[in-house]
Residue frames relative to the residue before (quaternion, step in Angstrom):
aa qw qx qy qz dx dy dz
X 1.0000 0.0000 0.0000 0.0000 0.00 0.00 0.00
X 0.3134 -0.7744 0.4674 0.2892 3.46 -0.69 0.91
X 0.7056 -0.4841 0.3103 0.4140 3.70 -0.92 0.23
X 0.3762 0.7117 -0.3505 0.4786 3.70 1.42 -0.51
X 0.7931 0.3570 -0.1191 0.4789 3.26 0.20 -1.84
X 0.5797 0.5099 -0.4056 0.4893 3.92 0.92 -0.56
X 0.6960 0.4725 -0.2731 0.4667 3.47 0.57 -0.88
X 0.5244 0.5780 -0.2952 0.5511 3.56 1.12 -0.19
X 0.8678 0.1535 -0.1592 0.4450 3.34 0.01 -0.90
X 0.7146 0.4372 -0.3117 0.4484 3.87 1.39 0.48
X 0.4954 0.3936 -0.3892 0.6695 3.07 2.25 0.91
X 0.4590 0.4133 -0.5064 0.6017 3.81 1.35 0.50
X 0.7700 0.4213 -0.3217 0.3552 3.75 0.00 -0.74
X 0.6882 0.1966 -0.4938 0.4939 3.21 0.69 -0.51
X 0.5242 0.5741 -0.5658 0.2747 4.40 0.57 -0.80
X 0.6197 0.4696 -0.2686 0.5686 4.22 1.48 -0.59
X 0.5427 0.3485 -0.5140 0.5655 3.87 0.83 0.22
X 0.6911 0.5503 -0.3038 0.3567 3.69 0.15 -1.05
X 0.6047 0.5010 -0.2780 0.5531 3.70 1.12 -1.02
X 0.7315 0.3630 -0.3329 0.4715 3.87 0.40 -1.24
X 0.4099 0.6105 -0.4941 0.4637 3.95 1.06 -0.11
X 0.8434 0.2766 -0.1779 0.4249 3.20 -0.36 -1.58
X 0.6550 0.5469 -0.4185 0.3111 3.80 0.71 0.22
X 0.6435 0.4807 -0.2579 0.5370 2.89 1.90 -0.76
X 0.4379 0.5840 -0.4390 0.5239 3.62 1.59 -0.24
X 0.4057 0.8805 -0.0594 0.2380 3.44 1.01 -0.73
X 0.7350 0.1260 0.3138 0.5877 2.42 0.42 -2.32
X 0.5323 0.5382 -0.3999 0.5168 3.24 1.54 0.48
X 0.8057 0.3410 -0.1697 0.4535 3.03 0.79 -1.04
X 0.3362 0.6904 -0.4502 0.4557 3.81 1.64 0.77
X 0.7590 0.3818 -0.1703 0.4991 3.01 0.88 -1.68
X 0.4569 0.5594 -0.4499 0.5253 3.99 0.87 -0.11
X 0.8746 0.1998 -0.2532 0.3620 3.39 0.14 -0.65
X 0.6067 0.4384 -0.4381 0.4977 3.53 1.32 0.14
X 0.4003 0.6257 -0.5006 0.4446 3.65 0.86 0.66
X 0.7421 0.4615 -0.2233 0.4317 2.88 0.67 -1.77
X 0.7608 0.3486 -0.3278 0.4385 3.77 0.66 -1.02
X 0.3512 0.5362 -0.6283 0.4408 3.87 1.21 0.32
X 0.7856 0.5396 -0.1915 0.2346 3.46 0.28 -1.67
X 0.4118 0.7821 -0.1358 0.4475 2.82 1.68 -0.30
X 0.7129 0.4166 0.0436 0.5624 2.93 0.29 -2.33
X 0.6322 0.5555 -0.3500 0.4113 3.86 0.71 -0.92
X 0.7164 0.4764 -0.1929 0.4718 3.33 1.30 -1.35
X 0.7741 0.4662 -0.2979 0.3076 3.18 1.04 -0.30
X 0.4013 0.7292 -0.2480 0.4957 2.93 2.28 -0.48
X 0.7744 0.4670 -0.2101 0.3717 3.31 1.05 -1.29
X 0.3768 0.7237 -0.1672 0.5534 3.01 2.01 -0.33
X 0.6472 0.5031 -0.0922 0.5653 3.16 0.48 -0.80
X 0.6777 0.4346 -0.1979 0.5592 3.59 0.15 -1.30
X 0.7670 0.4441 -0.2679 0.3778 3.96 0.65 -0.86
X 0.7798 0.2852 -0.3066 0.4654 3.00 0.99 -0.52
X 0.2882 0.6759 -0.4357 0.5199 3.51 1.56 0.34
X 0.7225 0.4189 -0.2853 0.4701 3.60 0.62 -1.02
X 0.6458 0.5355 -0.3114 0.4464 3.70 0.80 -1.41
X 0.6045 0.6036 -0.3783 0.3566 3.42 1.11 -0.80
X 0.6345 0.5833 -0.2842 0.4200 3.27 0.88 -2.58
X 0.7546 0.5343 -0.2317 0.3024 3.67 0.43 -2.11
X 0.5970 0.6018 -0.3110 0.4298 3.74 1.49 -0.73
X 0.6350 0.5442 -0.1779 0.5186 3.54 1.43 -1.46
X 0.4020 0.7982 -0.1255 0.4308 3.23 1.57 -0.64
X 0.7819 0.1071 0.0703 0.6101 3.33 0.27 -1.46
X 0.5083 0.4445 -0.4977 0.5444 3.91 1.11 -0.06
X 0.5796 0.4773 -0.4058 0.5212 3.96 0.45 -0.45
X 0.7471 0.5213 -0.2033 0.3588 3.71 0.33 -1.10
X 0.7854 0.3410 -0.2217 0.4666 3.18 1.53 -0.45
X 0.4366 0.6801 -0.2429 0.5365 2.87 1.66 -0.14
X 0.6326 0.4025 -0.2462 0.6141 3.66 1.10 -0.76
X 0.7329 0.5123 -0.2977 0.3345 3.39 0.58 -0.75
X 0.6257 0.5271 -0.1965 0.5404 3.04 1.85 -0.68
X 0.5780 0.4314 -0.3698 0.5857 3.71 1.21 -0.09
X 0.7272 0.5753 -0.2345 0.2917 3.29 0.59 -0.30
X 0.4407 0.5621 -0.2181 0.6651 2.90 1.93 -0.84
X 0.7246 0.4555 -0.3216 0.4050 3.39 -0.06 -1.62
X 0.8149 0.3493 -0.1970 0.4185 4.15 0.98 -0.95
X 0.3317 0.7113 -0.2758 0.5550 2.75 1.75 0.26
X 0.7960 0.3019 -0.0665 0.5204 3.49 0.13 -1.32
X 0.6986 0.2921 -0.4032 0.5139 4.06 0.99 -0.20
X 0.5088 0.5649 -0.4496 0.4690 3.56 0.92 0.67
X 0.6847 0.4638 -0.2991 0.4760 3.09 1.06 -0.85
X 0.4195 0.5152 -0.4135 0.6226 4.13 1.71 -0.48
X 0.7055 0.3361 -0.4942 0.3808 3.69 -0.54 -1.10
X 0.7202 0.4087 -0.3856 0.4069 4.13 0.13 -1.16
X 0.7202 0.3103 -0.4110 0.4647 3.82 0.43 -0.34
X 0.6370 0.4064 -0.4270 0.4967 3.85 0.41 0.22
X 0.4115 0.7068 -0.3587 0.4499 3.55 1.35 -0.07
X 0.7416 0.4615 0.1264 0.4701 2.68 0.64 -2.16
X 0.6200 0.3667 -0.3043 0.6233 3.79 1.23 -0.34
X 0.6704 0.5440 -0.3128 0.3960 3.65 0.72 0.04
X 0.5527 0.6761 -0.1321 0.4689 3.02 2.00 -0.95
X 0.8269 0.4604 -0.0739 0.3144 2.78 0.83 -1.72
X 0.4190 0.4428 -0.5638 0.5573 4.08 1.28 0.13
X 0.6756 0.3985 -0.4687 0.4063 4.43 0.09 -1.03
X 0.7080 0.4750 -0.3705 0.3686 4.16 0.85 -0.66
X 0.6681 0.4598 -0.4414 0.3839 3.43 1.20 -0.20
X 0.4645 0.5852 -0.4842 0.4553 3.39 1.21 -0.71
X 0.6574 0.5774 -0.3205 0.3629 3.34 -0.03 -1.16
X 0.6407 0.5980 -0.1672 0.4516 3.47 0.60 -1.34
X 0.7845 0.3649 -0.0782 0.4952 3.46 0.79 -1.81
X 0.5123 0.6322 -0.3041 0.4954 3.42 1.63 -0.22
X 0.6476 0.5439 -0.1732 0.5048 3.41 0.88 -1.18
X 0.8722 0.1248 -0.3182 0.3498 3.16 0.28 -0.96
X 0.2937 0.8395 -0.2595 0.3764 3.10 1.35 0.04
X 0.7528 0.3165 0.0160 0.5770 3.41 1.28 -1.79
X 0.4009 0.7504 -0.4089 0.3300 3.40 1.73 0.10
């Protein structure tokens, strides 16, 4: 082989070391940055998901008090209807009462 042809094929080998470098430099620095925008996106997802929750957990307890307040509110005119019930009752239970013992 003449020196020409050596010099050829050890300025191909090294111009094919130098190329498979920078691809793997490359492909290094692809995956660095699709980490980083996973890591990214992950944080922002999770983001998202929190204040989704603060949101759901607010609607949440506005519902919760709201029931609690109908409840109370039907709650407490039941409890009027049985004592006005009961005050209506209660002039026919004393008679009764004072009858009874009365006739004992």
């Amino acid at each position: 082989m003449s020196i020409e042809a050596i010099q050829q094929v050890t300025q191909a080998e090294t111009s094919a070391q130098e190329k498979k470098l920078a691809a793997y430099a490359q492909a290094k620095q692809k995956i660095s940055d699709a980490e980083r925008a996973g890591k990214q996106l992950l944080e922002q997802t999770r983001q998202r998901a929190e204040e989704q929750n603060k949101l759901a957990m607010a609607q949440a307890e506005k519902n919760a008090t709201s029931m609690s307040q109908k409840v109370l509110s039907e709650t407490a005119e039941a409890s009027d209807a049985l004592c006005k019930a009961a005050e209506a009752r209660l002039e026919t239970a004393a008679a009764l009462i004072v009858k009874r013992i009365v006739n004992v």
